[in-house]
C-alpha positions in Angstrom: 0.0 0.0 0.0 2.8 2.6 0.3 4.2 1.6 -2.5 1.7 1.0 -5.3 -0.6 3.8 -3.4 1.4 6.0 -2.0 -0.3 5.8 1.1 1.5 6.7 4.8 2.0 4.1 7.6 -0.7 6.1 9.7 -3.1 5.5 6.6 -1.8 1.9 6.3 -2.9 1.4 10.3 -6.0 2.7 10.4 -7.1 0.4 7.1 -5.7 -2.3 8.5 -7.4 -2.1 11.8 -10.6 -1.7 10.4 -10.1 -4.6 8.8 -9.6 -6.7 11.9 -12.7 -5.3 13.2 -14.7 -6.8 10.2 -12.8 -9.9 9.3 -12.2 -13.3 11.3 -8.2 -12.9 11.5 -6.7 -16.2 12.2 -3.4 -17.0 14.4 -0.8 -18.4 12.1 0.3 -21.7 13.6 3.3 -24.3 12.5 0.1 -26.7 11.8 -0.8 -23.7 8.7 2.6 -23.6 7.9 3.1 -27.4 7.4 -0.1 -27.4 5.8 0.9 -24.7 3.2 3.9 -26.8 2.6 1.8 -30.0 1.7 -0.8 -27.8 -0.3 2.1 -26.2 -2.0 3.4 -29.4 -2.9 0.4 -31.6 -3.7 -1.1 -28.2 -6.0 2.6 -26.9 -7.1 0.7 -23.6 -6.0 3.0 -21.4 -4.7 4.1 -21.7 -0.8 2.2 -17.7 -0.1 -1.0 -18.7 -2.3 -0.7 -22.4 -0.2 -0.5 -20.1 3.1 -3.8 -18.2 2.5 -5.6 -21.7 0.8 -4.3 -23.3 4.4 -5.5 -20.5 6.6 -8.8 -20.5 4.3 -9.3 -24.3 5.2 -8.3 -24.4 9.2 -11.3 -21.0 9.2 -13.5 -24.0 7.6 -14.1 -21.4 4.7 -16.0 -22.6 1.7 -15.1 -20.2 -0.9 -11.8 -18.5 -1.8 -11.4 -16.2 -4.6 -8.5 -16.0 -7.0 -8.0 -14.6 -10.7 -4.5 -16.7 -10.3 -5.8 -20.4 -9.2 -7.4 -23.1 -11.1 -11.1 -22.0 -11.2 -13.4 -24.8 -9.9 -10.6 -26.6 -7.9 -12.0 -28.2 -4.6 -9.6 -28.7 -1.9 -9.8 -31.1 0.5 -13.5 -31.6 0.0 -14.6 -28.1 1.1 -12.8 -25.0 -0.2 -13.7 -24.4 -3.4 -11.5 -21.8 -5.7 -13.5 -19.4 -7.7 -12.4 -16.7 -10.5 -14.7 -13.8 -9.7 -14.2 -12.3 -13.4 -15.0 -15.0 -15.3 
């Protein structure tokens, strides 16, 4: 954000904590890293995408959306990847 917006870390806070406020954030744990690991692996997604498709499945979430993922993939029985611009 300060980068590609130009925005100012006192900008950067205030978005970001309004964010927490309306978001589930979930703790990163060595389970979500050794899950990314084995997503990364069994997906040859990379290990950051395999980091937010891990933290999507230990939150039990059903949907994650991607432009960069394989549209219609299901993970693990219940996360389902979707391109919202198709």
């Amino acid at each position: 954000m300060s980068r590609k917006w130009k925005y100012d870390y006192s900008q950067i806070r205030l978005i970001t904590d309004q964010f927490v406020q309306d978001c589930q954030v979930m703790t990163l744990f060595l389970r979500t890293v050794h899950l990314a690991m084995d997503l990364a692996k069994r997906y040859h997604y990379s290990y950051f995408d395999s980091l937010i498709l891990a933290s999507a499945l230990e939150a039990n979430c059903e949907r994650r959306y991607s432009e960069d993922l394989q549209h219609g993939q299901v993970m693990d029985k219940c996360l389902q990847i979707l391109n919202p611009f198709l």
